[in-house]
C-alpha positions in Angstrom: 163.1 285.7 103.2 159.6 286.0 101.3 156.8 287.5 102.3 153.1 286.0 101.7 150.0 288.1 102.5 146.8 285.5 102.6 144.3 287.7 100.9 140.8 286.3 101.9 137.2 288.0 101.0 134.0 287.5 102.7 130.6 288.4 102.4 127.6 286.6 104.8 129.5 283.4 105.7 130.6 283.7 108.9 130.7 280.0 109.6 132.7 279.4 106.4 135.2 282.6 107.2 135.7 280.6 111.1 136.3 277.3 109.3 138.9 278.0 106.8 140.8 280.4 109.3 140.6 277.1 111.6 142.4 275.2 108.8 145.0 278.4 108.0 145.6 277.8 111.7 147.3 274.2 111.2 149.3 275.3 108.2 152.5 274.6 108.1 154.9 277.5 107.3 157.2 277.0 104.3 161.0 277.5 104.9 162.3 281.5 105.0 158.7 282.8 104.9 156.8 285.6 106.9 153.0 284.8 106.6 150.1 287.7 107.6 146.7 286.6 107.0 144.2 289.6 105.5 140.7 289.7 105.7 138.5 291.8 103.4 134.6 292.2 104.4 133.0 293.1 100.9 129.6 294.5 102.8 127.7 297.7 104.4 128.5 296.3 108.2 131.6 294.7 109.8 129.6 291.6 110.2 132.5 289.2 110.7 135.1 291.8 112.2 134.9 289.8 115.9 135.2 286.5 113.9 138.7 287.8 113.1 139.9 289.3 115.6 138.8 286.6 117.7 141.2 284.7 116.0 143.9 286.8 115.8 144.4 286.8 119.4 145.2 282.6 119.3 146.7 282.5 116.1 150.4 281.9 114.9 149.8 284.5 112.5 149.1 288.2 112.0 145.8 288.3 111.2 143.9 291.9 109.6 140.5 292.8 108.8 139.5 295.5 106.7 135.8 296.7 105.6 135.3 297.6 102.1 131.6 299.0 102.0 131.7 299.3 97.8 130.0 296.1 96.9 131.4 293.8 94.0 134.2 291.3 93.9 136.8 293.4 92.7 136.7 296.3 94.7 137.6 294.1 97.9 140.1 292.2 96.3 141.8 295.0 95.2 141.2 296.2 98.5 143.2 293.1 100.0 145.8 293.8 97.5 146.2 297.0 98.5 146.6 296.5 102.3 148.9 293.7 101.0 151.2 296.4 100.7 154.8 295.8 100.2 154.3 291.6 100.3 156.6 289.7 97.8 153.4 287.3 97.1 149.2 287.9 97.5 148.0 284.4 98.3 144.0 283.8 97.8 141.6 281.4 98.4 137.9 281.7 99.3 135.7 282.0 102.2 133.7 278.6 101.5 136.8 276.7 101.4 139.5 274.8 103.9 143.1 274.1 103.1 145.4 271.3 103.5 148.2 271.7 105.8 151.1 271.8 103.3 149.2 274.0 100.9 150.9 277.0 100.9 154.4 274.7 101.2 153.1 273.0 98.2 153.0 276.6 96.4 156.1 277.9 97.8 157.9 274.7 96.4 156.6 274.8 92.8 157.2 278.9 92.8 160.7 278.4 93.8 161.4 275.2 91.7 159.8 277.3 88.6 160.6 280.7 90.0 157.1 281.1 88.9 154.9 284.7 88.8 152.4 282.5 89.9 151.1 278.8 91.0 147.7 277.5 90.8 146.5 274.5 93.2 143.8 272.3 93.2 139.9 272.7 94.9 138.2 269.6 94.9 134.9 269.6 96.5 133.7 268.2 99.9 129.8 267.3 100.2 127.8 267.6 103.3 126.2 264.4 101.7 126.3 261.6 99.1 125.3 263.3 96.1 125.2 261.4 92.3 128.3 261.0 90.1 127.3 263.3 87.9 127.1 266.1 90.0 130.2 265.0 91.9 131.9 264.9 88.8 130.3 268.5 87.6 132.0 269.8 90.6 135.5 268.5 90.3 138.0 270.2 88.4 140.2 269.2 86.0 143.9 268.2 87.1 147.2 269.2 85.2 150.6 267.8 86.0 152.8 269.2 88.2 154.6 272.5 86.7 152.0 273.0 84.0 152.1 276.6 82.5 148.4 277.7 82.8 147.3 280.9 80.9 144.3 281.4 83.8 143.9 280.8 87.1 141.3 281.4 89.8 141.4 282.5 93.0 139.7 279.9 94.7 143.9 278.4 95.1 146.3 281.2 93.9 149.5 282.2 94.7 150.7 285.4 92.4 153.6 287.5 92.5 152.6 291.1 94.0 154.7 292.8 91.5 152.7 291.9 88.8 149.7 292.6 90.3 150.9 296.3 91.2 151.8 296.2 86.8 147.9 296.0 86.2 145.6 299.3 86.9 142.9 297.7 89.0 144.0 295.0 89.0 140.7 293.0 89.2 138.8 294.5 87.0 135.5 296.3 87.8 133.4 295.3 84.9 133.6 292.1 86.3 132.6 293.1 90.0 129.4 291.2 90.1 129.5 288.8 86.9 132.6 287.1 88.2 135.2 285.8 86.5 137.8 289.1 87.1 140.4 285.8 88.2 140.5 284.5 84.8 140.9 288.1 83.6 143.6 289.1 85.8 145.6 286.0 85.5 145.1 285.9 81.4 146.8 289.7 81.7 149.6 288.6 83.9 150.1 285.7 81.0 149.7 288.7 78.1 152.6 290.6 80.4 155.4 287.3 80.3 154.1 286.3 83.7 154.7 282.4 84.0 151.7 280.7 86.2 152.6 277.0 87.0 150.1 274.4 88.7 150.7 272.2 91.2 147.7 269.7 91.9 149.3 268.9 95.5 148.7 272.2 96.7 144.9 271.9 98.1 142.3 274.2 99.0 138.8 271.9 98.8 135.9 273.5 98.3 132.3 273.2 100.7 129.4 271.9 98.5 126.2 273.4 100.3 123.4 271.1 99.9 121.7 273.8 97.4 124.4 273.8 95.0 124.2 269.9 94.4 120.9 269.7 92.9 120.6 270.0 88.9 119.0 273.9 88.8 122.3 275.0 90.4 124.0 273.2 87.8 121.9 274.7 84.7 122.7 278.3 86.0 126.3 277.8 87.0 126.3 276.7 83.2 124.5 279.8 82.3 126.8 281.8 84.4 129.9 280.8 83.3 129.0 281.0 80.0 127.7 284.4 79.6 130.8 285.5 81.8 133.0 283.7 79.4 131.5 285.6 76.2 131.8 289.1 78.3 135.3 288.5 78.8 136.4 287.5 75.4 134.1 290.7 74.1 136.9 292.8 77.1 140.0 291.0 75.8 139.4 291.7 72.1 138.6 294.8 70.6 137.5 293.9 67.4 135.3 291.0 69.3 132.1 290.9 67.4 129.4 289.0 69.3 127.1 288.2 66.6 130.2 285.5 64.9 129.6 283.1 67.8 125.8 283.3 66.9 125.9 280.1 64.7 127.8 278.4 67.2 125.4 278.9 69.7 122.5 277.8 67.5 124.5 274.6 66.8 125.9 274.0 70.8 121.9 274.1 71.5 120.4 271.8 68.8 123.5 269.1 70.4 122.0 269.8 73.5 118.5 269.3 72.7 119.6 266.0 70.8 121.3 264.3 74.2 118.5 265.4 76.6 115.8 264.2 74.9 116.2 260.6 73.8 118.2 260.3 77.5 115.5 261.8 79.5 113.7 258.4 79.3 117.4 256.2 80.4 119.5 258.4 82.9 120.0 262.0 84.3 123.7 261.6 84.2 123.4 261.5 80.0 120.6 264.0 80.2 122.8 266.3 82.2 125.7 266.7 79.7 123.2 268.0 77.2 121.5 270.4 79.9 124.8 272.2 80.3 124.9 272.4 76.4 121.7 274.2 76.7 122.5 276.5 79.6 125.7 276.9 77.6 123.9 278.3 74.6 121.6 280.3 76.3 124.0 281.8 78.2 125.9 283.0 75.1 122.6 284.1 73.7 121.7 286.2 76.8 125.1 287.6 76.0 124.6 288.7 72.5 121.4 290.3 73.9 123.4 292.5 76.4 122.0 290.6 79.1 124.9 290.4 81.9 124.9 287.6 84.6 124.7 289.5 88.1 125.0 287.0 90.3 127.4 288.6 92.9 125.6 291.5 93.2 
């Protein structure tokens, strides 16, 4: 018998929160498995504390809710991780997603087959309305086979052994509170320790497009996000990291970028586009090398 803490954090989406505890709701259980559902609130107020509760009374499965009042992403999940206590596994996913029914079956199944440290499912997106190719496409993630050794993983899907976790001082780290990207941190650690993370693109948790983050803007600052995120993280993961290498590489990412938008501007968006995110790519690095951090959760 396993045990699986569901570690979920939420901050002003109370609709989402009610949503993907619906969908929790219809999971079914994998075989010799204890489930408990926990509920970090990354804010000054216990905004969503009756939302929980609520549901704890009707649900099949223990159901917690915690307040953590120091604002960034990795004080409450190392909050949930903590109240996780003696779990066998810390299952995440995010408060603007649902899940399948068999997702956490799907997970279970490819950590036992594996006997993995961790397993990675998939989070394709769901759109409140038709929305072009392109930006469908911008928001769909790339697919591995089944039992694919991944280095990094994120948590929007994530099943991780708790042992490891407990190996890492942290174990999200706070640098990373509000830039984002303490997942692929974490995860590249548990790698650097001999953790094994596997994939399994059957295990589903799809993501909820809002309407705001399918125009092109979001797009051009996701890029700029995850760029400048990326750069921080490399600069964390290597001590000899010297920012001012990548400077050339930059300089040539942006003059590619300039050459596909501008002859494209005139024939399509969806060519445009791919050199936009070149752009926002490069000046995200740029920002970087400037000591200009991304503070987007904050």
């Amino acid at each position: 018998m396993i045990n699986i803490s569901i570690c979920i954090c939420t901050r002003n989406r109370k609709e989402g929160l009610k949503k993907l505890l619906e969908s929790l709701d219809n999971l079914d259980t994998p075989t010799n498995a204890n489930i408990r559902i926990i509920v970090v609130e990354n804010d000054s107020k216990n905004l969503s504390e009756n939302v929980v509760k609520e549901f704890d009374t009707k649900s099949k499965f223990s159901t917690s809710y915690f307040l953590e009042t120091r604002q960034g992403l990795a004080f409450a999940r190392n909050r949930s991780i903590k109240e996780a206590s003696e779990t066998n596994f810390c299952c995440f996913v995010d408060d603007d997603q649902v899940v399948a029914s068999d997702w956490l079956v799907e997970l279970v199944k490819c950590q036992r087959e594996f006997n993995a440290d961790g397993v990675w499912g998939s989070n394709p997106p769901i759109f409140n309305k038709k929305v072009p190719s392109y930006i469908s496409k911008f928001h769909t993630p790339k697919l591995f086979d089944y039992g694919t050794i991944v280095i990094y993983a994120a948590t929007n899907c994530l099943l991780l052994r708790k042992e490891y976790l407990d190996k890492i001082e942290g174990a999200f780290d706070r640098r990373l509170n509000f830039t984002g990207g303490e997942d692929i941190y974490l995860t590249y650690q548990i790698s650097n320790l001999g953790g094994i993370i596997r994939y399994n693109p059957k295990a589903i948790a799809y993501e909820i497009i809002p309407n705001d983050r399918t125009t092109i803007k979001y797009v051009a600052k996701r890029c700029y996000r995850n760029s400048n995120t990326a750069y921080y993280i490399q600069s964390i993961k290597d001590d000899n990291f010297n920012k001012f290498k990548v400077f050339l590489r930059l300089i040539m990412r942006m003059s590619l970028g300039l050459m596909i938008v501008i002859p494209f501007l005139l024939f399509g968006k969806s060519n445009a586009l791919k050199g936009l995110i070149k752009i926002c790519d490069a000046v995200g690095g740029f920002a970087f090398i400037l000591d200009r951090q991304n503070q987007f959760y904050k």
